[in-house]
N, CA and C of each residue as an Amber inpcrd file, in Angstrom:
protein
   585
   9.4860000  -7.5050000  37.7320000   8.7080000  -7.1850000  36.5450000
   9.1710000  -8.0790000  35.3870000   8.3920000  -8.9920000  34.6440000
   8.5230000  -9.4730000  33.9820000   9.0020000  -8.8050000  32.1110000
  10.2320000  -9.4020000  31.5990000  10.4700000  -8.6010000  30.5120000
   9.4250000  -9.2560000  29.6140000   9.2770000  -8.2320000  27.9140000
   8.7730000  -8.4320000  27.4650000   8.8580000  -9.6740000  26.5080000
   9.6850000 -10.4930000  26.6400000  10.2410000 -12.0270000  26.0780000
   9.5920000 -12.7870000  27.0990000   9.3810000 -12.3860000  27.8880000
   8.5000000 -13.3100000  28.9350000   7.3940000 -13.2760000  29.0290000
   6.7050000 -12.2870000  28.8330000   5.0240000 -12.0940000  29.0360000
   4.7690000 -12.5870000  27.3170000   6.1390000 -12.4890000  26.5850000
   5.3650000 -13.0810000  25.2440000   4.9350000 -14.5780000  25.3210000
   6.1360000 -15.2400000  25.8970000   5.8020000 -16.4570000  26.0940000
   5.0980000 -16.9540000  27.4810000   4.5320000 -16.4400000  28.1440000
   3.4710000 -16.9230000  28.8110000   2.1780000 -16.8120000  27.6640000
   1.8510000 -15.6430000  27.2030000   0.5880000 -15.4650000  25.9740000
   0.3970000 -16.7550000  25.2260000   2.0850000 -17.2240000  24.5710000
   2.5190000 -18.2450000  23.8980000   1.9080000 -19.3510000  24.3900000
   2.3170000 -19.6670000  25.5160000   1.8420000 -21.0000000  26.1150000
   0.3940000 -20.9430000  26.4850000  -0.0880000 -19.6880000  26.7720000
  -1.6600000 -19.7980000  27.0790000  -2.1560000 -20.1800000  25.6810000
  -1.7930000 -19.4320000  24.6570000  -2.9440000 -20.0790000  23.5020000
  -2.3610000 -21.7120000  23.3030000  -1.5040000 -22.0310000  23.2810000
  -1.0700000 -22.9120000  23.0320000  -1.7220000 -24.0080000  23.6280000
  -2.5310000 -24.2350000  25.2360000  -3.5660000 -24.5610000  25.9300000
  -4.6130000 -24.5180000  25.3960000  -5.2590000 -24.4800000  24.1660000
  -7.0890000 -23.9520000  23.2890000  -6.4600000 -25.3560000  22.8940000
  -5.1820000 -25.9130000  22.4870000  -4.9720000 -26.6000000  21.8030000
  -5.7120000 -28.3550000  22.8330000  -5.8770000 -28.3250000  23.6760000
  -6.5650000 -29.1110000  24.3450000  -7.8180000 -29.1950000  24.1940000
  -9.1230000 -28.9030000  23.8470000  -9.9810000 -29.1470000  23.1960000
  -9.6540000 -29.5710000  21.9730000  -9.1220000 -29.7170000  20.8560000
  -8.7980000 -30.3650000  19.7130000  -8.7210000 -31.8410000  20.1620000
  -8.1010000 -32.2650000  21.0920000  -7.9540000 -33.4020000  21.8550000
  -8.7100000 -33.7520000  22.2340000  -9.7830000 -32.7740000  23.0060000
 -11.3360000 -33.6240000  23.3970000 -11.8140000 -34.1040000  22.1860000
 -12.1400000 -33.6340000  21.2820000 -12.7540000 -33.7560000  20.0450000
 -12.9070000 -35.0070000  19.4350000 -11.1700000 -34.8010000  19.3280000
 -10.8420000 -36.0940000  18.7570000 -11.3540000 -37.3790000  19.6320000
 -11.3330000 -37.3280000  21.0690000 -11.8240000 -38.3610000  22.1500000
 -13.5530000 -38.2600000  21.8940000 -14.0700000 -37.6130000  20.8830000
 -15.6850000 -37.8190000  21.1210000 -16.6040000 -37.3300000  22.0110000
 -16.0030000 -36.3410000  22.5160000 -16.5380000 -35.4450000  23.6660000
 -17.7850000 -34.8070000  23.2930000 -17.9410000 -34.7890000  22.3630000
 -19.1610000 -33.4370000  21.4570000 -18.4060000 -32.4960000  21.0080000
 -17.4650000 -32.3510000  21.3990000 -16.7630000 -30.6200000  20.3260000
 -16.6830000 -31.1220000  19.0480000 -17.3570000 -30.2350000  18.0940000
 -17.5620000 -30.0790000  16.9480000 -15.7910000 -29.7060000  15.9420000
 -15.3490000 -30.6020000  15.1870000 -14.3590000 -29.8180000  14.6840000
 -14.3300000 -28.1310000  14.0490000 -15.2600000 -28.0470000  13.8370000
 -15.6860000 -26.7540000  13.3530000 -15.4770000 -25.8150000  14.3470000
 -16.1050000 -25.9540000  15.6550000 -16.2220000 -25.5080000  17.1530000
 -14.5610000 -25.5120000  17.6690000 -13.8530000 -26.1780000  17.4550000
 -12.5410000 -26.0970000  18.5340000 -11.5160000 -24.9810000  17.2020000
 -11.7860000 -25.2900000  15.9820000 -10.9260000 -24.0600000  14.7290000
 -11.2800000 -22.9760000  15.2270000 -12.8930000 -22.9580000  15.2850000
 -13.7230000 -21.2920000  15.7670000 -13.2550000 -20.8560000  16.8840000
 -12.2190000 -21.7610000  18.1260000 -12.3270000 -21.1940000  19.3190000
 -10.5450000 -21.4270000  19.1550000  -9.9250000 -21.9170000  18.4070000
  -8.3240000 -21.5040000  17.9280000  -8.5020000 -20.3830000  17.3670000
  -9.0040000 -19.8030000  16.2290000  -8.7160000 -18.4990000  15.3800000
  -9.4270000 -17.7920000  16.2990000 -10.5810000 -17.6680000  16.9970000
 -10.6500000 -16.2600000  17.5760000  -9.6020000 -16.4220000  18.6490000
  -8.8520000 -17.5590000  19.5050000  -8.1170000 -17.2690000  20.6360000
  -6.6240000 -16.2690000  20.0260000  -6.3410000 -17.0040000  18.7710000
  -5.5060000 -15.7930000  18.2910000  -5.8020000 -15.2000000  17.6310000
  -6.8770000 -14.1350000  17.4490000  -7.6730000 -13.3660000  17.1080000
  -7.6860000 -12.1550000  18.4530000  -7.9390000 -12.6090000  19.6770000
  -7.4640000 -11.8570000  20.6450000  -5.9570000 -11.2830000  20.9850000
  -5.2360000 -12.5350000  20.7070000  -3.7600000 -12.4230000  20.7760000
  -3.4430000 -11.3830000  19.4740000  -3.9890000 -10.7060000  18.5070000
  -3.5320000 -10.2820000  17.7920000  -3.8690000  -8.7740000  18.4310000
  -5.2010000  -8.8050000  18.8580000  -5.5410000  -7.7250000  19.3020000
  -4.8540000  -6.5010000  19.9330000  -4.1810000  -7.8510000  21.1510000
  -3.1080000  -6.8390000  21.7460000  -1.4710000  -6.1890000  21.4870000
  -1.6020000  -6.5780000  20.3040000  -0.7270000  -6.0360000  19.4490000
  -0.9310000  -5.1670000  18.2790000  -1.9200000  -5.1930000  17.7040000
  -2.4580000  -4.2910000  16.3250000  -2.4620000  -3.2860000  16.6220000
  -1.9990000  -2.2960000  15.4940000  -2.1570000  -0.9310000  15.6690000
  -4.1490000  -0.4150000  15.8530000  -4.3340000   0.2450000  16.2450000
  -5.5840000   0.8770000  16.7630000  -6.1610000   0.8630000  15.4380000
  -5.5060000   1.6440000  14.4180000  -6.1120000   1.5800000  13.1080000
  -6.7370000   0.5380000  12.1170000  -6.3200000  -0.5710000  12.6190000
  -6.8660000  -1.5860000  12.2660000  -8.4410000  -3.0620000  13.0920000
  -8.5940000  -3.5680000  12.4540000  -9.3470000  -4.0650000  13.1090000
  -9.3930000  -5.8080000  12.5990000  -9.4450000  -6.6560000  13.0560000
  -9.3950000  -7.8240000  12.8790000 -10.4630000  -8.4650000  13.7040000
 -11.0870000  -9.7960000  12.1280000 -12.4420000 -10.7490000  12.4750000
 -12.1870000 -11.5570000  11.6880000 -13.1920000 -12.5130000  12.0270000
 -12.8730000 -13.8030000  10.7360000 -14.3490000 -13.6740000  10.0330000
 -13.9260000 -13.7920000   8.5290000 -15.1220000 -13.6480000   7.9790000
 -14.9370000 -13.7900000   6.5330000 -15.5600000 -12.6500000   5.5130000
 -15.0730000 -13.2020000   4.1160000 -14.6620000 -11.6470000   3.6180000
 -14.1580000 -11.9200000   2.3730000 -13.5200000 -11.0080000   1.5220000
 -14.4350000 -10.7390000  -0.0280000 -15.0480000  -9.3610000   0.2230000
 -15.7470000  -9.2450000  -0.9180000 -15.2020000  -8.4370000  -1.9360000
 -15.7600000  -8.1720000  -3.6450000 -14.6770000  -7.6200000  -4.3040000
 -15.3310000  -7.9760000  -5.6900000 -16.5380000  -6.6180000  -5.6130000
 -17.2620000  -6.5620000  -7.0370000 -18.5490000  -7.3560000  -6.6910000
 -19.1000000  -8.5320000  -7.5430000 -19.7980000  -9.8660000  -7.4770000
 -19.2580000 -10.8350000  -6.1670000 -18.0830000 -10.6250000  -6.1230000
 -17.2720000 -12.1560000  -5.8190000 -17.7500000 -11.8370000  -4.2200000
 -17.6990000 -12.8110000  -3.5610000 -17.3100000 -13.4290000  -2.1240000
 -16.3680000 -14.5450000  -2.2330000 -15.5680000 -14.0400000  -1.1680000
 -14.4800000 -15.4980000  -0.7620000 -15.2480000 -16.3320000  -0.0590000
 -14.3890000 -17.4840000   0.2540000 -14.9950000 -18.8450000   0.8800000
 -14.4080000 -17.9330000   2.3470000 -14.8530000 -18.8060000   3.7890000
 -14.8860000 -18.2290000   4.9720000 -13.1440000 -18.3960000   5.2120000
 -12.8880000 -16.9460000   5.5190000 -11.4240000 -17.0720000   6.1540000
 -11.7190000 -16.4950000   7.6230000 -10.5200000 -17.3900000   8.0800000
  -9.9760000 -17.1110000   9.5470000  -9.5770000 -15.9930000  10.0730000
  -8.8280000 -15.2960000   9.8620000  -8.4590000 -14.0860000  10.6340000
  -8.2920000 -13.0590000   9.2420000  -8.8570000 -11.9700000   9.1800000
  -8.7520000 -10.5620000   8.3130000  -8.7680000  -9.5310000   8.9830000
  -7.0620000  -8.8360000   8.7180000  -7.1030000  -7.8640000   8.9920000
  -7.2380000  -6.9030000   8.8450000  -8.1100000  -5.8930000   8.7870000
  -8.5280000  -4.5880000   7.6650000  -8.8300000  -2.9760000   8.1910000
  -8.8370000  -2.2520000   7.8370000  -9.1330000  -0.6700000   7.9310000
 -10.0610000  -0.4170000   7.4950000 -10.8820000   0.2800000   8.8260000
 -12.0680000   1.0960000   8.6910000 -13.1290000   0.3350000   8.6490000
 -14.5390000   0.5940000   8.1540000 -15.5830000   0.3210000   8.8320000
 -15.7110000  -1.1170000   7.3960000 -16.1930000  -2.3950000   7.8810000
 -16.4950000  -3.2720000   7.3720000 -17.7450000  -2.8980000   6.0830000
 -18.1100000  -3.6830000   5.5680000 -19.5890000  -3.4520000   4.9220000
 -20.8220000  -3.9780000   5.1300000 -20.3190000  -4.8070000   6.3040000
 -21.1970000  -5.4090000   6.9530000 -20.7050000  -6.4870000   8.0350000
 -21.1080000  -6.1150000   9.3480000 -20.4970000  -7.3320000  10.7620000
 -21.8860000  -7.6740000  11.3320000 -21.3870000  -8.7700000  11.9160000
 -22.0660000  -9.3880000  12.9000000 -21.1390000  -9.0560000  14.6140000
 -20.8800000  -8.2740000  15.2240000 -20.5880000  -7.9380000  16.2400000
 -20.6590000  -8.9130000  17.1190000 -21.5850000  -9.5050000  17.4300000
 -21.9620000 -10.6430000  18.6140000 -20.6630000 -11.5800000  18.3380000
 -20.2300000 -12.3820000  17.0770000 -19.6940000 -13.5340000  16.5440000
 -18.6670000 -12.8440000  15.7930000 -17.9910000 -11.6620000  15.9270000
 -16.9880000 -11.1520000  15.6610000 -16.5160000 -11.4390000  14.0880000
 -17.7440000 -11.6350000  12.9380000 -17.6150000 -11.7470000  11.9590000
 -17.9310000 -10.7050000  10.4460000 -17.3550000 -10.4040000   9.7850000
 -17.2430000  -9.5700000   8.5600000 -17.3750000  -9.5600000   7.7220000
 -17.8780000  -8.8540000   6.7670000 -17.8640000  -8.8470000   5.4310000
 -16.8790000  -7.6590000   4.8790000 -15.5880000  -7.9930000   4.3330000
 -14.7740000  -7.0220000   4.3980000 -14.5320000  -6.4610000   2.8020000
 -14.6580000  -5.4330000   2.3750000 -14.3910000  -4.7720000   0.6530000
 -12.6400000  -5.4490000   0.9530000 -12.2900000  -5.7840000  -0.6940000
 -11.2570000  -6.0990000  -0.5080000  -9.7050000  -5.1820000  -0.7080000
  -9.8770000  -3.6600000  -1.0400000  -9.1070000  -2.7410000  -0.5970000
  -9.0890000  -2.2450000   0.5000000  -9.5540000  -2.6740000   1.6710000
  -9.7260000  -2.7480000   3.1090000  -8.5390000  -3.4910000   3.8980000
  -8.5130000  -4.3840000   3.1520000  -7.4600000  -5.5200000   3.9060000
  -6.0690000  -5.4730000   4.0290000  -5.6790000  -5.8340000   4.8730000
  -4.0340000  -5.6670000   5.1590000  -3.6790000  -6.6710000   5.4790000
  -4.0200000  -7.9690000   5.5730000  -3.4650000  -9.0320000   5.7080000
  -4.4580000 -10.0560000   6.1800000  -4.5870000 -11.1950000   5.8720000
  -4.9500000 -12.3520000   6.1300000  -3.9650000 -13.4200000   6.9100000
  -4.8510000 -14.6210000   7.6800000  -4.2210000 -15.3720000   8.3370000
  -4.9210000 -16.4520000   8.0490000  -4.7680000 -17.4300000   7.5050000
  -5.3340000 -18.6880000   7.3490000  -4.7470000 -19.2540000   8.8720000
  -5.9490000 -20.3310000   9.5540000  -5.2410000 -21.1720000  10.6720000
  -5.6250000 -22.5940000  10.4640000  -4.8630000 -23.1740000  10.9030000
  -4.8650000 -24.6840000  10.8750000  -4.4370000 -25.2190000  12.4110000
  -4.8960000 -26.4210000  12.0900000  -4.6580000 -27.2940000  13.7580000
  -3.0310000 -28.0300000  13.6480000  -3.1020000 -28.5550000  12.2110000
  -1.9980000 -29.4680000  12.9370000  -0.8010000 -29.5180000  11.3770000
   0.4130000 -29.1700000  11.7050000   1.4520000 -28.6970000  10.3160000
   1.5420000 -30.2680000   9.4560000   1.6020000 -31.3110000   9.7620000
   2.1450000 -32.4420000   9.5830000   1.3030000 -33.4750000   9.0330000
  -0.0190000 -32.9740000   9.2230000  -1.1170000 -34.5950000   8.6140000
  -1.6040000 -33.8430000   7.0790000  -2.1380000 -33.0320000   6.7680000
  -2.5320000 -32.9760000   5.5420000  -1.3110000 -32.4320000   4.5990000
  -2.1610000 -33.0540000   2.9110000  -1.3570000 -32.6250000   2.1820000
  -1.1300000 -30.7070000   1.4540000   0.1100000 -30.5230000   1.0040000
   0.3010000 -29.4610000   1.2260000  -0.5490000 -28.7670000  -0.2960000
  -0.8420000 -29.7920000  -1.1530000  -1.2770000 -29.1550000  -2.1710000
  -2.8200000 -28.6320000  -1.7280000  -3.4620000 -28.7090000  -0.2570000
  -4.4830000 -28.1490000  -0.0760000  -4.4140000 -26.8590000   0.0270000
  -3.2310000 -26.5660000   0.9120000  -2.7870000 -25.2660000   1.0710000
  -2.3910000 -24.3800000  -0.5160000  -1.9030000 -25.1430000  -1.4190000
  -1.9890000 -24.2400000  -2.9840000  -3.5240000 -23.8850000  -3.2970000
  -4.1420000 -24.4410000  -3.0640000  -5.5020000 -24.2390000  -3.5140000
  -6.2380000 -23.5840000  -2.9870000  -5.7310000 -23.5530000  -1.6280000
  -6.5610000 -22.3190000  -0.2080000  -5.7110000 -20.9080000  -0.8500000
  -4.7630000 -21.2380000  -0.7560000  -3.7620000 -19.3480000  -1.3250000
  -4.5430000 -19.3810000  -3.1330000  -4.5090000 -19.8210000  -3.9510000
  -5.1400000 -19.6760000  -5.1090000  -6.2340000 -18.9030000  -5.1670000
  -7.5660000 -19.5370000  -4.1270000  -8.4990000 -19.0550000  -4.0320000
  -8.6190000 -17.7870000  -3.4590000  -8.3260000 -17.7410000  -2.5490000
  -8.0400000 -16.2710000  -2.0880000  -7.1130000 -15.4250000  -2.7930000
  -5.7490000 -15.9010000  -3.5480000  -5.4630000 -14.6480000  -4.3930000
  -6.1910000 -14.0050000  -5.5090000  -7.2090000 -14.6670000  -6.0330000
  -8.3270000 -13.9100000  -7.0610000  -9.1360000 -12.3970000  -5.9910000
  -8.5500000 -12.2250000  -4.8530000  -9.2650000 -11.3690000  -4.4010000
  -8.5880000 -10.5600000  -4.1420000  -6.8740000 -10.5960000  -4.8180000
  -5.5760000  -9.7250000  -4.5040000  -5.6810000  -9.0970000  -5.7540000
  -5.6120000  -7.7210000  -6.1640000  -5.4870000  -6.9750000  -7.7380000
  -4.6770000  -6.0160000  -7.7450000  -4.1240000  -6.1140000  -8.8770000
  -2.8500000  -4.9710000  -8.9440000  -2.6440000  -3.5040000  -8.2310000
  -3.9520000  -2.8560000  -8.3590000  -4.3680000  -1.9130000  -7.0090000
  -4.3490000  -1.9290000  -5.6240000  -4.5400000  -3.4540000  -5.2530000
  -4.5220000  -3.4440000  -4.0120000  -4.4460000  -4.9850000  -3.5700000
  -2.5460000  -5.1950000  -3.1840000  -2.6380000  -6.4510000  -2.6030000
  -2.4560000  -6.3900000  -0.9970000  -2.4370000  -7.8610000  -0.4210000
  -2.0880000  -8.0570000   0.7080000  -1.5350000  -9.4020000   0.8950000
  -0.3140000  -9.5540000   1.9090000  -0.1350000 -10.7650000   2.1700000
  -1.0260000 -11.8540000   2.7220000  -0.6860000 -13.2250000   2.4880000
  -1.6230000 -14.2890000   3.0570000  -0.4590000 -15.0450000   4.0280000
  -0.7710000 -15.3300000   5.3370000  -0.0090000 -16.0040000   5.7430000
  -0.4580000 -17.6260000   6.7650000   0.1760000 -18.3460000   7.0180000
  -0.7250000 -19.6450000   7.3890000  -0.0690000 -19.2950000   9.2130000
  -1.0770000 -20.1970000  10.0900000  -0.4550000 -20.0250000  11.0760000
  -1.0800000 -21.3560000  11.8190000   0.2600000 -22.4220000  12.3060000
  -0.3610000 -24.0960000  12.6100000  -0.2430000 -23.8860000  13.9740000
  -1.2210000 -24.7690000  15.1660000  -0.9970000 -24.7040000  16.4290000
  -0.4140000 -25.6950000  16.9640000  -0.3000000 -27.0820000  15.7710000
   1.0800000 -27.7050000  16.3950000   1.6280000 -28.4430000  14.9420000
   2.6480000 -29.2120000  15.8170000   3.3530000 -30.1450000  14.8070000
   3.8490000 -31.2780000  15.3000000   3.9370000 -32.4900000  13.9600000
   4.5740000 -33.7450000  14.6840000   5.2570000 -34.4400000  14.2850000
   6.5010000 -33.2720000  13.4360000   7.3140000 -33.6100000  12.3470000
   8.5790000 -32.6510000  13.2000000   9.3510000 -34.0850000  13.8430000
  11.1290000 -33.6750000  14.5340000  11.4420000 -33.1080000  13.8570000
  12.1150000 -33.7650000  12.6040000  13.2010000 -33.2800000  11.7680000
  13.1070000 -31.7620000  11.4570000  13.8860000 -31.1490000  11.6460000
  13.8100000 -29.2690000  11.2760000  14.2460000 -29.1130000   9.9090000
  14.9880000 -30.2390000   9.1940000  15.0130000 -29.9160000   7.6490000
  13.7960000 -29.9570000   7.0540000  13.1730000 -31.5770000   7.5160000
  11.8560000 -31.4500000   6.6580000  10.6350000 -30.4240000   6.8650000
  10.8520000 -30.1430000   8.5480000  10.0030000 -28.4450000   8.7720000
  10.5230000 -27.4980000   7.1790000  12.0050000 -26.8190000   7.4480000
  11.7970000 -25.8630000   6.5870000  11.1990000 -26.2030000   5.1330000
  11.6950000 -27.1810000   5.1440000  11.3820000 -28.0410000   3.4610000
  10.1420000 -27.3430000   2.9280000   9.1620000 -28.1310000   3.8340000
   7.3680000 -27.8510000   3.7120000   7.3170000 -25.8270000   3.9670000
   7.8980000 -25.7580000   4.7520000   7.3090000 -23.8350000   4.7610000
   8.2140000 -23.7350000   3.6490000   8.9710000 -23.7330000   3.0930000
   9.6870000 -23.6140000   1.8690000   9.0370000 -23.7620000   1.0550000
   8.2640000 -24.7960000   0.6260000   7.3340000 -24.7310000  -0.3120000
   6.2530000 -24.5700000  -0.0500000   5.4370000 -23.8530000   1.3500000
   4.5650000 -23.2260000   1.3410000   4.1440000 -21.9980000   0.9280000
   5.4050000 -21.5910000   1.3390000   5.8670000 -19.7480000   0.7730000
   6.2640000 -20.3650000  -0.6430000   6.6040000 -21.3200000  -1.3340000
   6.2510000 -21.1200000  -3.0200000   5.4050000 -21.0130000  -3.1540000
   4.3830000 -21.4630000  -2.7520000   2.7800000 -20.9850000  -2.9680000
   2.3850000 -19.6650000  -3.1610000   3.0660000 -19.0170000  -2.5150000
   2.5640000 -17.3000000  -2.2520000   2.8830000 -16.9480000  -1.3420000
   2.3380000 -17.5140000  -0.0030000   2.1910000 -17.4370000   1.5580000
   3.5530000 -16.6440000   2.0280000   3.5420000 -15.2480000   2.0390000
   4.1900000 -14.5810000   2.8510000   5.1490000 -14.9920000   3.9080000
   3.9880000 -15.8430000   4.7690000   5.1440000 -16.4130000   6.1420000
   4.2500000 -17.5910000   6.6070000   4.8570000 -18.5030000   7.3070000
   3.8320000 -19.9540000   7.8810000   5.1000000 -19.6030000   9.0500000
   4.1920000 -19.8400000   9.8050000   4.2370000 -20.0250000  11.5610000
   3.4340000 -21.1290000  12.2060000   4.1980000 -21.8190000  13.1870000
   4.0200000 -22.6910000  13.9570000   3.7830000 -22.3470000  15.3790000
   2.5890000 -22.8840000  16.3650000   3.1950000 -22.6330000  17.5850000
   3.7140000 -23.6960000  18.4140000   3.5300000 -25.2400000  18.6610000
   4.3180000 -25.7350000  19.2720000   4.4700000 -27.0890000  18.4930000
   5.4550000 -28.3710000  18.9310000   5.5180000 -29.2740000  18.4330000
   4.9920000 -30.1410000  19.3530000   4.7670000 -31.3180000  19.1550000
   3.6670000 -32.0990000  20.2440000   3.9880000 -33.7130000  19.7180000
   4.5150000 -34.5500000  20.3160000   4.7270000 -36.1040000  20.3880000
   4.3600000 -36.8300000  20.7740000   4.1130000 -36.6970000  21.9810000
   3.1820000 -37.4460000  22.8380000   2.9910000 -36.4180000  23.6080000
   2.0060000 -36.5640000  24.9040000   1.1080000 -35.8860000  25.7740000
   2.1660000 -34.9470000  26.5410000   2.9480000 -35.5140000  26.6050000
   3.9770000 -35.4730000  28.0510000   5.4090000 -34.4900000  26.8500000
   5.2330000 -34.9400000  25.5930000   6.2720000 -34.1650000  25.1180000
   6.0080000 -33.1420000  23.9570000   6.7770000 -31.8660000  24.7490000
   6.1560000 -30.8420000  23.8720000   7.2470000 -29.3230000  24.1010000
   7.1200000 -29.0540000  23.2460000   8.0140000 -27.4600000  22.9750000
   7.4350000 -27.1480000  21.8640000   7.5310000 -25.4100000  22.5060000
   7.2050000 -23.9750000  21.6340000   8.2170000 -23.6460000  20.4080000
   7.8030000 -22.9790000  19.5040000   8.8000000 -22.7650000  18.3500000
   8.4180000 -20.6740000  18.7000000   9.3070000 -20.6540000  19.5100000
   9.1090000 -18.9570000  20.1620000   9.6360000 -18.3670000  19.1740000
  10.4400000 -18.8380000  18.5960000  10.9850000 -17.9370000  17.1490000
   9.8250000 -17.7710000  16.5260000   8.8230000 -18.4380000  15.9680000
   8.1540000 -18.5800000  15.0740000   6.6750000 -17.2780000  15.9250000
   6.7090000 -17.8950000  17.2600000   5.5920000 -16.5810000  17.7700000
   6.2880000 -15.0850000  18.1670000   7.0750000 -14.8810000  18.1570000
   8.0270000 -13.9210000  18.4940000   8.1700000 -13.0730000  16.7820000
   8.0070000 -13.7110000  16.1660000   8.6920000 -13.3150000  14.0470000
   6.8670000 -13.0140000  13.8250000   5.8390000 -13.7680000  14.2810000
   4.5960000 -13.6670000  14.2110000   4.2300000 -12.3810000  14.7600000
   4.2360000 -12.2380000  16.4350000   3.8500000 -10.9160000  16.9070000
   4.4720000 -10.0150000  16.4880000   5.8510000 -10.0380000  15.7350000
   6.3470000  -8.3340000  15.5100000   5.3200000  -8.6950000  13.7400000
   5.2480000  -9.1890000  13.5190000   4.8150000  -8.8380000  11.9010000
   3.2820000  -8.6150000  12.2920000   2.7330000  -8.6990000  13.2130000
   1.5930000  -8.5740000  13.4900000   1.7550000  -6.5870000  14.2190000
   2.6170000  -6.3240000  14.3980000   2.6810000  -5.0760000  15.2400000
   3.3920000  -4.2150000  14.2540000   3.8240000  -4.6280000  12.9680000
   4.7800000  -3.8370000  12.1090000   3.9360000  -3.4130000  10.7210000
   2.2820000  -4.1620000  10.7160000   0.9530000  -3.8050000   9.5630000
   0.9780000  -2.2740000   9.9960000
């Protein structure tokens, strides 16, 4: 019987595999960049599933709150009945005292600049109010930055931003070279099982 450090990281390495279409993409295959994000955030969108408490429910969609709509986020996690889904496409319109946490996702920790990420947490904190906040957290499916100082460096000043927690799932160099950051999915699934 497999322990539960092990069936985490098989999960680990299966999503970590979606990450191969990003690669077609880039080769010109027809996958839409839009199309391989949509099929990363719902793959851990499932992976969250089997960890969330029952009481909750998680989709990607937007955050409403008065007038306002947010721009489209990736994974929201929230309580009780939406104000409006699309069921088929697992998407929401969520009140924003509903929410218990957000997940921004990204493809890759190392090519863009980080002041995009101030401006992604900015925008979405106008939808956090003294009544009712929630954390925002980022979550990359790879990286292509060795050095582990300059890793913490950048989540160091990602979480100055706001961002609760940034998680990684693997690092990637070439085709042939690659490792998991299991700390980082292991610190992910319990904070995902501890909402």
């Amino acid at each position: 019987m497999p322990t539960t450090d092990e069936i985490l990281t098989i999960r680990m390495k299966r999503l970590g595999q979606v990450l191969e279409l990003y690669k077609l993409s880039k080769r010109g295959t027809g996958i839409h960049p839009f199309v391989v994000g949509l099929i990363g955030s719902s793959s851990l969108i499932e992976e969250i599933r089997r960890d969330l408490s029952p009481k909750y429910s998680v989709k990607w969609g937007q955050i409403i709150s008065g007038d306002k709509i947010s721009k489209e986020v990736d994974i929201i996690i929230f309580e009780g009945k939406p104000f409006y889904e699309w069921e088929n496409i697992d998407y929401a319109l969520v009140p924003q005292e509903q929410v218990k946490a957000v997940i921004e996702v990204e493809t890759d920790f190392g090519t863009k600049k980080l002041d995009k990420y101030k401006t992604l947490f900015d925008e979405l904190k106008e939808f956090i109010s003294p009544q009712h906040s929630f954390p925002i957290y980022l979550f990359f499916f790879y990286n292509k930055i060795e050095n582990q100082q300059i890793i913490d460096a950048k989540i160091k000043q990602l979480k100055g931003f706001g961002y609760k927690d940034v998680f990684i799932l693997r690092y990637v160099k070439k085709e042939k070279e690659e490792r998991y950051f299991e700390d980082h999915w292991i610190r992910f699934i319990n904070m995902i099982k501890t909402l």
